[in-house]
C-alpha positions in Angstrom: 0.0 0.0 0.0 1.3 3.5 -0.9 2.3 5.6 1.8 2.4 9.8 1.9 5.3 11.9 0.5 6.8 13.9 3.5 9.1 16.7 3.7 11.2 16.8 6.8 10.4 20.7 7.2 7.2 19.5 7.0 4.6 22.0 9.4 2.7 19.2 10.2 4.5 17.8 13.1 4.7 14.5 10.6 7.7 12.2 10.7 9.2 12.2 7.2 10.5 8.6 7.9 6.9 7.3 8.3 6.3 8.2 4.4 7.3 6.5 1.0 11.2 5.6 1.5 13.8 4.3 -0.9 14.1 0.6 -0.4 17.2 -1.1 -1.2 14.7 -3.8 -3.5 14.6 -1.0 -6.1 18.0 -2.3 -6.8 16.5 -5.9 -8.3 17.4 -6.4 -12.2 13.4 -6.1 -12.4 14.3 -1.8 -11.9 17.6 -1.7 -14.0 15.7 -0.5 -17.6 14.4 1.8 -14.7 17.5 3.2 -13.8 18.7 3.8 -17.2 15.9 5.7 -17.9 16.6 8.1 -14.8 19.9 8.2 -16.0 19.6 9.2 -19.4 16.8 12.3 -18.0 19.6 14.2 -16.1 21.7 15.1 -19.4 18.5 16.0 -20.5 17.5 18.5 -17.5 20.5 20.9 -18.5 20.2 20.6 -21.8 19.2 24.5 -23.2 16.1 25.7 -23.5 15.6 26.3 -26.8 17.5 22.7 -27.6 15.0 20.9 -25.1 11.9 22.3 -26.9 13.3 21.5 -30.7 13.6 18.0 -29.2 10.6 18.4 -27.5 8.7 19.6 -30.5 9.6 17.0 -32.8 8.9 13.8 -30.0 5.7 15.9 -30.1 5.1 15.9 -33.9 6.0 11.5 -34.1 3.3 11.5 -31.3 0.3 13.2 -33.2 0.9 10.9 -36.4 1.7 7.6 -34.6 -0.7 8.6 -31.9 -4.2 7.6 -33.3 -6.0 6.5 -30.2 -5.0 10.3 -28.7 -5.7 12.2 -31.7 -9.3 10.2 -31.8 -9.8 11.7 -28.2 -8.7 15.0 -28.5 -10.8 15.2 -31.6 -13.8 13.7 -29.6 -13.1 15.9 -26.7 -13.3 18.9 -28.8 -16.1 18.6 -31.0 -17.7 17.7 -27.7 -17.0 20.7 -26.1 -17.4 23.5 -29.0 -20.3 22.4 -31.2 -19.0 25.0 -34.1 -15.5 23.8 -34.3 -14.0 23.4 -37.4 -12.0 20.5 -38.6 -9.0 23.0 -39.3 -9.6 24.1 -35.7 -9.2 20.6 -34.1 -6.1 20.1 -36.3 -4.6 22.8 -35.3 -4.7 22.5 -32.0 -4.4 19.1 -32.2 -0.8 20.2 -33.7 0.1 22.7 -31.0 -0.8 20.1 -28.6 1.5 17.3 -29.2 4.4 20.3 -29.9 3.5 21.2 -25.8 3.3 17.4 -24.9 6.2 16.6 -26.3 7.7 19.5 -25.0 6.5 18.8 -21.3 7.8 15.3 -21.3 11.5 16.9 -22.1 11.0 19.4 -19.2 10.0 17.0 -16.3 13.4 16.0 -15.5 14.2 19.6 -14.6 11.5 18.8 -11.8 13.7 15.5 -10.9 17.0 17.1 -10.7 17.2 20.5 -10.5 17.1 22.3 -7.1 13.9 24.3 -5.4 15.7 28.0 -6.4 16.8 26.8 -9.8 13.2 25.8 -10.5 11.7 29.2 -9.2 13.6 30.8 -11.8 12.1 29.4 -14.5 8.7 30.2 -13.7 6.8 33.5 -13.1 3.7 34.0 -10.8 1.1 36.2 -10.9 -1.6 36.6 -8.3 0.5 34.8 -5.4 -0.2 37.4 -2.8 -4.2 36.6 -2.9 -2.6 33.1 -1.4 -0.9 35.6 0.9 -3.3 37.3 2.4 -6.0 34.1 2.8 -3.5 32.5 4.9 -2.4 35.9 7.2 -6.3 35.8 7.6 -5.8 32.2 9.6 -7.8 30.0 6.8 -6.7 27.5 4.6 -6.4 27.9 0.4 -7.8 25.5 -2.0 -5.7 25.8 -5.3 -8.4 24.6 -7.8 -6.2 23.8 -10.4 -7.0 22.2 -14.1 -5.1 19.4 -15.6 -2.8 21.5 -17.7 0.3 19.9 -19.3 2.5 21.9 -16.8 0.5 21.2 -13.8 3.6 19.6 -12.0 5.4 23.0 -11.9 2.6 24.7 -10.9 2.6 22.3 -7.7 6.7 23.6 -7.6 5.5 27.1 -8.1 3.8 26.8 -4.6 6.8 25.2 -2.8 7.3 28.7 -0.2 3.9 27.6 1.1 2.8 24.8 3.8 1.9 22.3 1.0 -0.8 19.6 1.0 -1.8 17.6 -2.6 -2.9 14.1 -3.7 -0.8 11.5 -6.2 -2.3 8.7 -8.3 0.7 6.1 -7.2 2.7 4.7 -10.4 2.9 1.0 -11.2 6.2 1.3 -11.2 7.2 1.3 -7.2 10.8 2.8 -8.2 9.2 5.4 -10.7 6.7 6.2 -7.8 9.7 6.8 -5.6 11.6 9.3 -7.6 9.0 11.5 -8.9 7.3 11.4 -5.5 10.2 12.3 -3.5 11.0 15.2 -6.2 7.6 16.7 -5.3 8.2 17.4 -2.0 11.9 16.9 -0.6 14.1 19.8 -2.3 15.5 22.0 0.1 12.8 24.3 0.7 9.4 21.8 0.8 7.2 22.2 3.6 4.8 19.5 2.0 2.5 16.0 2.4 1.7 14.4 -1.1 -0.6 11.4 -0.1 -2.3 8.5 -2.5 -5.5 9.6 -3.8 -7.8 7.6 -1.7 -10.4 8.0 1.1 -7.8 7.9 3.8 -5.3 10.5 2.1 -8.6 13.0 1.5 -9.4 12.3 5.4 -5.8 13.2 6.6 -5.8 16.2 4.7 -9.2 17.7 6.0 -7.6 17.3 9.1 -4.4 19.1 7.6 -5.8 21.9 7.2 -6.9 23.1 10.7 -3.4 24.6 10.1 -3.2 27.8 7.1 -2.0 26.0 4.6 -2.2 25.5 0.7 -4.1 22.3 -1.0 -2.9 22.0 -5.1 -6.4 20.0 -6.1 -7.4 18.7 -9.7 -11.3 18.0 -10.0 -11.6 18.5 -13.7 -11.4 14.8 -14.5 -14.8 12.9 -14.7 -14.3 9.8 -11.8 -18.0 8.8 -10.9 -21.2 9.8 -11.7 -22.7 9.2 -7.6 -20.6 11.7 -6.7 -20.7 14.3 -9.2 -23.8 16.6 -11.4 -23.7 17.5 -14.9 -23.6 21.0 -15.2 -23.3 23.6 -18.1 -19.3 23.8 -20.0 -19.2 25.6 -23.1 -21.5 23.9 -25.4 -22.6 20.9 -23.5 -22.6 19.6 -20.1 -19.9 18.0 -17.9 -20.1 16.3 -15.1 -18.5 18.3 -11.9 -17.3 16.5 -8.9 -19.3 17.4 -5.6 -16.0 17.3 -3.6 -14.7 20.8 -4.2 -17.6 22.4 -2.4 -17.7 19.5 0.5 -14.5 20.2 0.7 -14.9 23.6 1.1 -17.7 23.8 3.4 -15.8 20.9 5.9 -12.1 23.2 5.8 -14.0 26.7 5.9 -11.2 27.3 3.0 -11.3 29.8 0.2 -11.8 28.3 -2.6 -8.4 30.4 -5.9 -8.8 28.8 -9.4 -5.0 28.7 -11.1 -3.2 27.3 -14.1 0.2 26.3 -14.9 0.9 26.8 -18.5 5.0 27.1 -20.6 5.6 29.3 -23.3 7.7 27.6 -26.2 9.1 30.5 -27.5 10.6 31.9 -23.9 10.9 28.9 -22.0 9.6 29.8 -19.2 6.8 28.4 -17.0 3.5 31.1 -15.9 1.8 30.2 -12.6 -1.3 32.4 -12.0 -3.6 32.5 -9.2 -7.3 34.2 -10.2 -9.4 35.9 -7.3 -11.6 33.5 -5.3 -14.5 31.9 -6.4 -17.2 34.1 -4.8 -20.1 32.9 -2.5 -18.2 29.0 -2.3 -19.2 26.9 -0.8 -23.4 27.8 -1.1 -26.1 25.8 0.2 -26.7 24.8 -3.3 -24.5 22.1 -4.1 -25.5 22.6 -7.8 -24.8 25.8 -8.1 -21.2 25.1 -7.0 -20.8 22.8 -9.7 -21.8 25.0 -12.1 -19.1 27.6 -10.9 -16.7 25.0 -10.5 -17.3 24.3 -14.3 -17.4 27.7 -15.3 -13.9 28.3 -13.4 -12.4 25.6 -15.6 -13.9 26.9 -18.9 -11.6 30.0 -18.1 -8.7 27.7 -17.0 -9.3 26.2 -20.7 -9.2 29.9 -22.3 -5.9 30.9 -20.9 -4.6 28.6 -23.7 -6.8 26.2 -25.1 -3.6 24.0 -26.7 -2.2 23.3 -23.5 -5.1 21.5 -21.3 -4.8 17.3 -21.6 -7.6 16.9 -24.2 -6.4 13.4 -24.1 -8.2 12.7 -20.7 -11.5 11.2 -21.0 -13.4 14.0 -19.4 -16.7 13.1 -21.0 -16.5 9.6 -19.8 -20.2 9.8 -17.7 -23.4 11.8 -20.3 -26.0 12.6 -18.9 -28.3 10.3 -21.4 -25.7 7.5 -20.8 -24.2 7.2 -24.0 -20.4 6.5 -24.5 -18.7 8.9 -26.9 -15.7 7.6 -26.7 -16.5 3.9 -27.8 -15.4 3.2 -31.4 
């Protein structure tokens, strides 16, 4: 069973040692393809900017005309969403996708190897101090953020606060190690990663008695019992009740963001908007309806750069799969 990620300058009054641990079994031929992999990424991390994104760009361009299954999606996903949508229109962001996919994928072992500072200097913020002044207040902040393709450096843009998030654990226990560990134990983390299960969401509630900062993705569409279909763009999604429980159980304040890189500068943007305004109500739809309308604004800040490939129409509301070929 998967265990928490814990920084030792944790806030918490956690024991780091009590959390996910390298274990001397990751050294089993089983892990050696593993190892080379991890390897090979450091060269990769220093390589220069505008190198890393040429690379980048071209990985991207192999994977939008070997990756049918993808493409499929993102076309599904987008005629979905925009009814008018022109077939130029899904190609072409279709094209820019893959060029930021590919582009991501070169970028994440920056996140493995690189130090907390070095990372900071790659990315800008904007709208930081409305974190700032929510936590001198004495209440927690929910960072409601979407699944952009830079969303792990938006969770290292945040690394000055007290840090609380969620992981889907990897199959790969060494994998889930190293990525896991460089979430939260550079120099400067003051965070608690934990598996994205029942127990994890109940250790966090209680978490954030103390002011601190929760990086939460509820974009994707998990189960239809726990979620209502509400109005996004030109059709309806279904929105996850748990931001608003959430919420209303923390008394937190509820900041949309977005993580997003810009190709040509290569440099990451972290933005914090203003709160969501009357959340949580007593109308549970209504809150998924502003939840949804928070991420059709997430979407706008550059439509090429959310994961279209995620199956975020998986649940209609006439039960129909639109993803089935």
């Amino acid at each position: 069973m998967s265990k928490p990620f814990i920084s030792i300058k944790n806030p918490f009054g956690d024991n780091y040692l009590k959390g996910e641990r390298f274990s001397f079994g990751y050294c089993a031929p089983k892990y050696w393809l593993t190892w080379m992999f991890l390897l090979l990424s450091y060269p990769i991390a220093y390589l220069p900017g505008s190198l890393r994104d040429s690379i980048g760009c071209l990985i991207g361009e192999i994977m939008r005309r070997y990756g049918k299954t993808n493409r499929e999606i993102i076309t599904k996903n987008l005629k979905e969403t925009f009814k008018d949508i022109s077939q130029i229109e899904i190609e072409n962001v279709c094209k820019m996708y893959f060029k930021n996919l590919g582009c991501m994928y070169l970028n994440l072992p920056q996140l493995w190897w690189k130090s907390d500072s070095r990372l900071q200097h790659l990315i800008d913020k904007e709208g930081t101090h409305l974190v700032d002044d929510i936590l001198e207040n004495n209440q927690s902040v929910i960072l409601l953020a979407p699944h952009s393709l830079s969303l792990e450096f938006g969770g290292r843009a945040i690394s000055r606060y007290d840090v609380l998030s969620m992981y889907k654990p990897f199959k790969n226990n060494l994998i889930n190690w190293f990525i896991g560990r460089s979430r939260c134990c550079k120099e400067n983390d003051k965070a608690i990663i934990y598996p994205r299960n029942m127990q994890g969401m109940k250790s966090i509630i209680r978490k954030m008695n103390h002011p601190s900062v929760l990086y939460f993705l509820a974009d994707e569409d998990i189960s239809v019992d726990n979620s209502i279909f509400s109005k996004f763009f030109d059709t309806k999604k279904a929105s996850l009740k748990s931001v608003s429980k959430l919420a209303k159980i923390t008394k937190s304040k509820v900041l949309p963001c977005i993580c997003t890189y810009d190709i040509n500068t290569h440099r990451f943007l972290f933005k914090v908007f203003p709160e969501i305004k009357d959340f949580p109500s007593n109308d549970i739809r209504n809150d998924c309806a502003k939840v949804n309308t928070v991420l059709e604004k997430q979407i706008q800040v550059d439509k090429t750069q959310y994961m279209w490939t995620l199956r975020i129409f998986k649940h209609r509301p006439d039960g129909s799969d639109i993803y089935k070929i």
